[in-house]
FIKOLZA-1660 file (N, C-alpha, C; in steps of 0.1 Angstrom, whole numbers, plus 5000, padded with zeros to 4 digits):
% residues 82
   i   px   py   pz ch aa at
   1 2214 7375 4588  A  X  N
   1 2222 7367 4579  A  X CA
   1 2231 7376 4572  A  X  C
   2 2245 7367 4572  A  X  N
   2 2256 7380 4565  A  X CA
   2 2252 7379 4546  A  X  C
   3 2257 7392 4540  A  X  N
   3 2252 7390 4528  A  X CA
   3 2267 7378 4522  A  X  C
   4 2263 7371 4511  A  X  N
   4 2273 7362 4504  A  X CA
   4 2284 7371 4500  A  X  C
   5 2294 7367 4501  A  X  N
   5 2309 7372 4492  A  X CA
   5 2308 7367 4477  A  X  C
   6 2317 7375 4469  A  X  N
   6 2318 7373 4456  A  X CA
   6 2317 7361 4450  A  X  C
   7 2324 7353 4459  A  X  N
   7 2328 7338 4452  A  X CA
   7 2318 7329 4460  A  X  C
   8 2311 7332 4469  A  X  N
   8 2299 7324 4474  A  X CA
   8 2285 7329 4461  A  X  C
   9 2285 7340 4454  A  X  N
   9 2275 7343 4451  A  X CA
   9 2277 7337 4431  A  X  C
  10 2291 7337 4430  A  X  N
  10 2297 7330 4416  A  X CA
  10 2290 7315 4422  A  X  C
  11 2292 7306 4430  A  X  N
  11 2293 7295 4431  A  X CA
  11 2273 7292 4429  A  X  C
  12 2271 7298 4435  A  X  N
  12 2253 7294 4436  A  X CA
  12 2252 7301 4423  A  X  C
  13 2254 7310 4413  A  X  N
  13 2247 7310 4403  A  X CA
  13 2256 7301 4392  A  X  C
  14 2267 7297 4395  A  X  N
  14 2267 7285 4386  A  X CA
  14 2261 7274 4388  A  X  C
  15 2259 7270 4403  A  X  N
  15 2243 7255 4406  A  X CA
  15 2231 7259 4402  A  X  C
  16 2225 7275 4402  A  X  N
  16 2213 7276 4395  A  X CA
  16 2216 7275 4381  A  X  C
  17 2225 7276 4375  A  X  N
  17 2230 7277 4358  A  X CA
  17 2229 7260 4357  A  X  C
  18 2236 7252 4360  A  X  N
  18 2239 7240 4359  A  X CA
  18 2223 7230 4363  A  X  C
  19 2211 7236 4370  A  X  N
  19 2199 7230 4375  A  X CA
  19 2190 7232 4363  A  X  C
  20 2191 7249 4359  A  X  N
  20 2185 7251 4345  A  X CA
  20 2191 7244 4333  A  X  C
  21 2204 7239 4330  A  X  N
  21 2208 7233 4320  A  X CA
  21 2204 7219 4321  A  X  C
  22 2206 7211 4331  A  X  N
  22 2198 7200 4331  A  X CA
  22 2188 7196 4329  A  X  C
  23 2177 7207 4336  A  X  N
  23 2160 7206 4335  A  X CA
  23 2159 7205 4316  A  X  C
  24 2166 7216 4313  A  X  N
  24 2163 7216 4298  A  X CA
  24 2175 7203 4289  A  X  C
  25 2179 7201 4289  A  X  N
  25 2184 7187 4288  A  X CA
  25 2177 7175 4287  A  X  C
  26 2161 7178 4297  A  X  N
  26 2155 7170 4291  A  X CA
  26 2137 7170 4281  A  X  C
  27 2143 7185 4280  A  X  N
  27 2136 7191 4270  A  X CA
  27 2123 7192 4275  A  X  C
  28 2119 7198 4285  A  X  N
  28 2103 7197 4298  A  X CA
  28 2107 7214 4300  A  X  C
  29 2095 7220 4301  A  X  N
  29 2092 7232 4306  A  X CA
  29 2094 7226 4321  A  X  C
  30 2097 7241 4328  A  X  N
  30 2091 7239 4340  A  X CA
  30 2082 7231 4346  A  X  C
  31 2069 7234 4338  A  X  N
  31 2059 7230 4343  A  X CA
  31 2057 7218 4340  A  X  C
  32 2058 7214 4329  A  X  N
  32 2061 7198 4324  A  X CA
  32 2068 7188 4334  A  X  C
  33 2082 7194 4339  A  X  N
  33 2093 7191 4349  A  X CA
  33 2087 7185 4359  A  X  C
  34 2080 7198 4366  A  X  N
  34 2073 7195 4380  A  X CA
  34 2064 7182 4378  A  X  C
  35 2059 7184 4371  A  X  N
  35 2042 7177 4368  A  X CA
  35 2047 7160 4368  A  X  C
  36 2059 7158 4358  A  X  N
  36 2064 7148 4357  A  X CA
  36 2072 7142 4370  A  X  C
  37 2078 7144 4379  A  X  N
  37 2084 7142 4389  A  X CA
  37 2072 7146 4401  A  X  C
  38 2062 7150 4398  A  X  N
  38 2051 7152 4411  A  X CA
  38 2060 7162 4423  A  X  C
  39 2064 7173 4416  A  X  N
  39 2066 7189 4425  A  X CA
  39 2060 7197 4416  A  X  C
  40 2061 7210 4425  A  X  N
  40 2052 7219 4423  A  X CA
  40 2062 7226 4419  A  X  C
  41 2052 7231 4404  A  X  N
  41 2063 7238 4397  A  X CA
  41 2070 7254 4406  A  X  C
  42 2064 7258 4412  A  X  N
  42 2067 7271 4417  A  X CA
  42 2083 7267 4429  A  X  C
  43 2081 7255 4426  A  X  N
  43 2094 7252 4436  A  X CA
  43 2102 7248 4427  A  X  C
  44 2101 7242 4418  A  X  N
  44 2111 7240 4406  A  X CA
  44 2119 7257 4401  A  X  C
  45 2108 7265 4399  A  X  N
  45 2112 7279 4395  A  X CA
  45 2123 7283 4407  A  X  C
  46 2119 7285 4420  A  X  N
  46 2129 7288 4431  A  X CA
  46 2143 7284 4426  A  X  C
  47 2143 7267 4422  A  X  N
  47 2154 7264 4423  A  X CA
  47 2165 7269 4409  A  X  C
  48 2155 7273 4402  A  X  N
  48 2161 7281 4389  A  X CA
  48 2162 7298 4391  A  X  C
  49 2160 7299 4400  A  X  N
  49 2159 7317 4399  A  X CA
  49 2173 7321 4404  A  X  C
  50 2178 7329 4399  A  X  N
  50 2194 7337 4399  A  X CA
  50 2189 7348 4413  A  X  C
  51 2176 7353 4414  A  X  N
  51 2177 7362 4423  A  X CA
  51 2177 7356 4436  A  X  C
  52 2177 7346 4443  A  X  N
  52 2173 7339 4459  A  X CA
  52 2186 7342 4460  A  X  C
  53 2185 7348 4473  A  X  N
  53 2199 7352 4483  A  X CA
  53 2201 7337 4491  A  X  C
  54 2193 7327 4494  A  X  N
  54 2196 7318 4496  A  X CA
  54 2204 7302 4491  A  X  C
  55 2197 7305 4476  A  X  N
  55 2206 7295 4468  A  X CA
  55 2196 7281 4469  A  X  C
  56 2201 7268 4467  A  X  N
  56 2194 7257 4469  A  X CA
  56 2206 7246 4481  A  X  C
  57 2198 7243 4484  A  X  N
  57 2211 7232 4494  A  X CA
  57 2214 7223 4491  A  X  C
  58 2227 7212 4492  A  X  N
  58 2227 7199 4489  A  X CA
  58 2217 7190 4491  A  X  C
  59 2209 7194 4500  A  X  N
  59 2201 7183 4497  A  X CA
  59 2188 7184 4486  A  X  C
  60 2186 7198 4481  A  X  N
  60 2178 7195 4469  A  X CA
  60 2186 7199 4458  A  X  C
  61 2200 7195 4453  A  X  N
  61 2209 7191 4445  A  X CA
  61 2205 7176 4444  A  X  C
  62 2212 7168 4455  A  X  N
  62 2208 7151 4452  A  X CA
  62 2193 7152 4453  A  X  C
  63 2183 7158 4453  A  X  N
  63 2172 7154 4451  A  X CA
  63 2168 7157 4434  A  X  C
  64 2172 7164 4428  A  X  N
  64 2177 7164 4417  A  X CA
  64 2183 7161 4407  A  X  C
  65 2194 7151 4415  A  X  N
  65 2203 7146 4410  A  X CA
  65 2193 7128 4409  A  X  C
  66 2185 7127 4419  A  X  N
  66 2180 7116 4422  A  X CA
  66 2168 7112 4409  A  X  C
  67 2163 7125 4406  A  X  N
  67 2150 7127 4395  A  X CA
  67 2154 7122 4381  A  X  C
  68 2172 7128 4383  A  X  N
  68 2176 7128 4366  A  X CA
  68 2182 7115 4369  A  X  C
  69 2185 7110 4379  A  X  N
  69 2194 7095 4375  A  X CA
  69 2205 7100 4374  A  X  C
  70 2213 7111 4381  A  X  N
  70 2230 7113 4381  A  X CA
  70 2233 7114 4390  A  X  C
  71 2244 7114 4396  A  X  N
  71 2254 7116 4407  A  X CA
  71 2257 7123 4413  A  X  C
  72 2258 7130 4424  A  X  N
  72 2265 7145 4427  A  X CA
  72 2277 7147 4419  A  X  C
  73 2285 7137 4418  A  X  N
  73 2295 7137 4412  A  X CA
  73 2292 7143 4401  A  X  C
  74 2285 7136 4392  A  X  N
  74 2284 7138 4376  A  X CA
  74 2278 7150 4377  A  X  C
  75 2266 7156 4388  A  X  N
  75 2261 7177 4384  A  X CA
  75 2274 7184 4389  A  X  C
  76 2285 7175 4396  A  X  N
  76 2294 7191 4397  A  X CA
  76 2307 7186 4388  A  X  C
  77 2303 7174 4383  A  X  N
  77 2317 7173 4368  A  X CA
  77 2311 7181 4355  A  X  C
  78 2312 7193 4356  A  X  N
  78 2308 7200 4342  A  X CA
  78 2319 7210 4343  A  X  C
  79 2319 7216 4330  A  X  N
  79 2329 7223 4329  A  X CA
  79 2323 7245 4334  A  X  C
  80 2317 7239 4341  A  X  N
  80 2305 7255 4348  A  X CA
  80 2314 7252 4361  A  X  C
  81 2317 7247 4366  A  X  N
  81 2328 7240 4382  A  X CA
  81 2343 7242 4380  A  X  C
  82 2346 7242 4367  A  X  N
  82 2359 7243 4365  A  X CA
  82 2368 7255 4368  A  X  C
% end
């Protein structure tokens, strides 16, 4: 696997920034998070961690997006995308 370029590696830590801003938005630990949506928190942390060379994929964005009740639209209308 090639390593990410600069602006591939900007772009995933602003969707891990924007995943942790939301989780806390609704004021739930982690563990709270998981427990409440029935995932396991250790996969909730994945999707919050800055260090994964992988990042998270669109599809557990809208699954995300699906938990909080928003849009893809509405997690990439923030001013962290601009």
């Amino acid at each position: 696997m090639s390593s990410l370029s600069k602006d591939d590696i900007e772009l995933r830590n602003k969707i891990t920034q924007r995943l942790i801003d939301l989780r806390k938005s609704t004021e739930l630990n982690q563990s709270d998070f998981a427990k409440l949506h029935d995932i396991d928190r250790q996969q909730v942390n994945r999707w919050e961690s800055f260090e994964s060379e992988r990042g998270v994929t669109i599809y557990t964005i809208k699954k995300v997006c699906t938990l909080l009740k928003i849009t893809l639209q509405e997690f990439f209308n923030d001013p962290l995308f601009k």
